[in-house]
C-alpha positions as CSV (number, residue, x, y, z in Angstrom):
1,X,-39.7,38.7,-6.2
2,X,-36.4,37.7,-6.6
3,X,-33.8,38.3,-3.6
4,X,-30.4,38.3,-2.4
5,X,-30.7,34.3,-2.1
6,X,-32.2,33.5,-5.2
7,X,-29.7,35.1,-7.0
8,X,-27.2,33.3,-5.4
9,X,-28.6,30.5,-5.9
10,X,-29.0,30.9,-9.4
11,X,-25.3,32.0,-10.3
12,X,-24.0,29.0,-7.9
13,X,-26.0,26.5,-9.9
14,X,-24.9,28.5,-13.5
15,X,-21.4,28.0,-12.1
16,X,-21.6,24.0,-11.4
17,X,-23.5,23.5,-14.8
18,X,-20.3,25.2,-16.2
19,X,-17.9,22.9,-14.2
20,X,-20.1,20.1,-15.5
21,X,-19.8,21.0,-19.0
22,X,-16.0,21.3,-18.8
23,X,-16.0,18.4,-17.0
24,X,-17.8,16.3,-19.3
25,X,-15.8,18.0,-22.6
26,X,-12.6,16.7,-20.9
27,X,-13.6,13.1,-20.1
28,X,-15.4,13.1,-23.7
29,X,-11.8,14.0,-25.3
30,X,-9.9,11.4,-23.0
31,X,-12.6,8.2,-24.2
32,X,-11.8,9.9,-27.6
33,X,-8.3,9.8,-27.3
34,X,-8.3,6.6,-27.0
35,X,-8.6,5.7,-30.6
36,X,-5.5,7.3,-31.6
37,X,-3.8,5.6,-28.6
38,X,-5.2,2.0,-29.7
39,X,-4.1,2.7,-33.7
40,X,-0.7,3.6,-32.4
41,X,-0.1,0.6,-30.4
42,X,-1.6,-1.7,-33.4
43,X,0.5,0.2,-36.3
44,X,3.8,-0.4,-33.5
45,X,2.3,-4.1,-33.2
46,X,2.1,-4.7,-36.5
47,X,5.3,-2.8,-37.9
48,X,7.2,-4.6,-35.2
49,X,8.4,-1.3,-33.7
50,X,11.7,-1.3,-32.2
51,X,13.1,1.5,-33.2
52,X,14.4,2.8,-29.7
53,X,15.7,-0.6,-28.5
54,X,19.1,-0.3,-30.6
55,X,20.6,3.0,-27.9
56,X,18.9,3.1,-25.0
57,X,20.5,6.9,-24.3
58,X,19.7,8.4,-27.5
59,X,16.2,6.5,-27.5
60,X,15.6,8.3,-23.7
61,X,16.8,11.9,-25.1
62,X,14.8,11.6,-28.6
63,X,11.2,10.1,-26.5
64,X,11.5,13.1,-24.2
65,X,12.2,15.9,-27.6
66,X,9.1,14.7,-29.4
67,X,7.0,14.2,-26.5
68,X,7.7,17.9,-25.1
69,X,7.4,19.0,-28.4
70,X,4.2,17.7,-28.5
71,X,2.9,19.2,-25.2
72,X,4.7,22.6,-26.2
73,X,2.7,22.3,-28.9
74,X,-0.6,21.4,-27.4
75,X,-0.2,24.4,-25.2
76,X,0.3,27.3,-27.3
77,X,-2.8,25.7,-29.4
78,X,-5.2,25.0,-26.9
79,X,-8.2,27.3,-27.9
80,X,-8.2,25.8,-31.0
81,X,-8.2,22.9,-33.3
82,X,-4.7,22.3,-33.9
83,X,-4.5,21.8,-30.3
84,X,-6.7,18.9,-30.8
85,X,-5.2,17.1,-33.5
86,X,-1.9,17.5,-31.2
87,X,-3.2,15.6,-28.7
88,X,-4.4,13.4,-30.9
89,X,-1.1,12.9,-32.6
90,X,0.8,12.8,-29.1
91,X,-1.9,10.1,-27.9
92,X,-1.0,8.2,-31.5
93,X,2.6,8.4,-30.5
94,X,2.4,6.8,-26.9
95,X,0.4,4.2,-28.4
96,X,3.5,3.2,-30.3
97,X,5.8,3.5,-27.3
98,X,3.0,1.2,-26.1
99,X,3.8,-1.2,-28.9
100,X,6.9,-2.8,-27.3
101,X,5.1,-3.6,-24.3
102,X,2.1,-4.5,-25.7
103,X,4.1,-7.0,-27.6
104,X,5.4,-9.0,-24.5
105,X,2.1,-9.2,-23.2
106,X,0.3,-10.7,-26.7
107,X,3.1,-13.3,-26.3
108,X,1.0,-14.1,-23.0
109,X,-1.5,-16.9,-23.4
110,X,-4.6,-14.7,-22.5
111,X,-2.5,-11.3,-24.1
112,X,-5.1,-10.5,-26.1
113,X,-7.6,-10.5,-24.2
114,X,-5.7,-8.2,-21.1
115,X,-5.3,-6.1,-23.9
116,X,-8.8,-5.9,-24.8
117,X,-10.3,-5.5,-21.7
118,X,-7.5,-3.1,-20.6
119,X,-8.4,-0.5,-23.4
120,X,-12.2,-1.3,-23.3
121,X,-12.7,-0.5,-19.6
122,X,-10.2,2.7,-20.0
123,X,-12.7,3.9,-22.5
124,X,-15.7,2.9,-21.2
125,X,-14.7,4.4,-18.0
126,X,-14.4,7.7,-19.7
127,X,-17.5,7.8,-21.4
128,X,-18.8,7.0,-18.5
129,X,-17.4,9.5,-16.2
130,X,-18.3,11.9,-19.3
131,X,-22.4,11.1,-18.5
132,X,-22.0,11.7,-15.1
133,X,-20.4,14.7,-15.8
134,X,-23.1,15.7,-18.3
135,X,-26.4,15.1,-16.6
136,X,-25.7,15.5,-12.4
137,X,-26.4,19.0,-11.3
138,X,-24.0,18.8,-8.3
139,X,-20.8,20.6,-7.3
140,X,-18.4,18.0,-8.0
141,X,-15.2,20.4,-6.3
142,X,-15.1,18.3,-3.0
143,X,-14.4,15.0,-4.8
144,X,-11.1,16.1,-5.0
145,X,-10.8,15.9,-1.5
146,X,-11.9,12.3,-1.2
147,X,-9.9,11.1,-4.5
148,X,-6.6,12.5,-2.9
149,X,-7.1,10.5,0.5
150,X,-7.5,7.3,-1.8
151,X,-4.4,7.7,-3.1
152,X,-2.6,8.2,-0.2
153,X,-4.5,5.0,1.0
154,X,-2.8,3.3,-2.1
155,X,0.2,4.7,-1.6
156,X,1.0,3.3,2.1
157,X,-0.8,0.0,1.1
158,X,1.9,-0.1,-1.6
159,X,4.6,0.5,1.1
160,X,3.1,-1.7,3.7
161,X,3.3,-4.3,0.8
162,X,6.6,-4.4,-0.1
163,X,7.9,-4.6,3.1
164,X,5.5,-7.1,5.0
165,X,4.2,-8.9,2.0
166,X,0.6,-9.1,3.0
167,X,-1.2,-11.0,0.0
168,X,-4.0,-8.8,0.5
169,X,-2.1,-5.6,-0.5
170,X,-0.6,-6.9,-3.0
171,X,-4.1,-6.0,-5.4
C-alpha cells in the first residue's frame, strides 16, 4: 500500500535523478568544450595570432562584439543544436584569445608541459565531475552552500596575502 510518504519519497528521488542528469549533461558539455578551446589556442599558436595587439581600444571594443554576439546567440538557441555549435564556436574563439598567452608561457622552459597538464586536469576534472553526477543518487543542492564559503575562504586568504605576505597564502 502506497502512502502519503512513499509518494514523497518517490517524486523527491525522481526530482534528484533529474538534477543529476542535468548535472551530468552540463559537466559532459564543459569536458567537451574543451576540444574546441585546445584547437583554438593551437590554430592562434601556430598562426602566430596577434591580431588585437596592434590597437588595444578597438581590440577591447571588437573582443567584447563577437563575444556577446556569441552568448546572444547561444541564448536565443539554447533548446537546440545551433545553440551547441555556438558554444562550441565561442569556446574555439577564447582558445585563440588564449593564444597570446599561451605563447608567453611555451617560451617558458617547462611551457609545454604547464600547458598540458593545465588543459588535461581541466578536462579530466569535468568528466569526472560528469560521473559523479551520473551515478550518486544524492541531492547535490546543499553543495552550493559549502562551495560559496570556500570562496569566500579564498577570497580573504587572497587579501590577507597581499597585505601581510604570508608564504603560505600565497598558493
Amino acid at each position: 500500500m502506497n502512502t502519503n510518504i512513499d509518494i514523497a519519497r518517490q517524486n523527491a528521488s525522481g526530482f534528484a535523478l533529474e538534477q543529476n542528469r542535468v548535472l551530468r549533461n552540463t559537466y559532459m558539455l564543459l569536458g567537451l568544450s574543451m576540444i574546441p578551446t585546445v584547437l583554438g589556442a593551437l590554430a592562434g599558436i601556430q598562426m602566430g595570432f596577434s591580431f588585437f595587439a596592434g590597437s588595444p581600444m578597438i581590440s577591447f571594443v571588437l573582443f567584447l562584439g563577437i563575444a556577446w554576439g556569441f552568448m546572444w546567440g547561444i541564448e536565443k538557441n539554447k533548446n537546440s543544436g545551433l545553440g551547441v555549435a555556438l558554444l562550441l564556436g565561442f569556446t574555439f574563439f577564447m582558445g585563440l584569445m588564449l593564444s597570446r598567452i599561451l605563447q608567453v608561457a611555451l617560451g617558458f622552459s617547462n611551457g609545454g608541459s604547464l600547458i598540458a597538464m593545465a588543459a588535461g586536469g581541466t578536462g579530466a576534472i569535468f568528466f569526472a565531475l560528469a560521473g559523479v553526477a551520473s551515478t550518486t543518487k544524492r541531492d547535490l543542492s546543499g553543495l552550493g552552500k559549502l562551495l560559496f564559503a570556500g570562496l569566500i575562504l579564498v577570497l580573504v586568504a587572497a587579501l590577507a596575502n597581499a597585505f601581510f605576505q604570508i608564504p603560505a597564502l600565497a598558493l
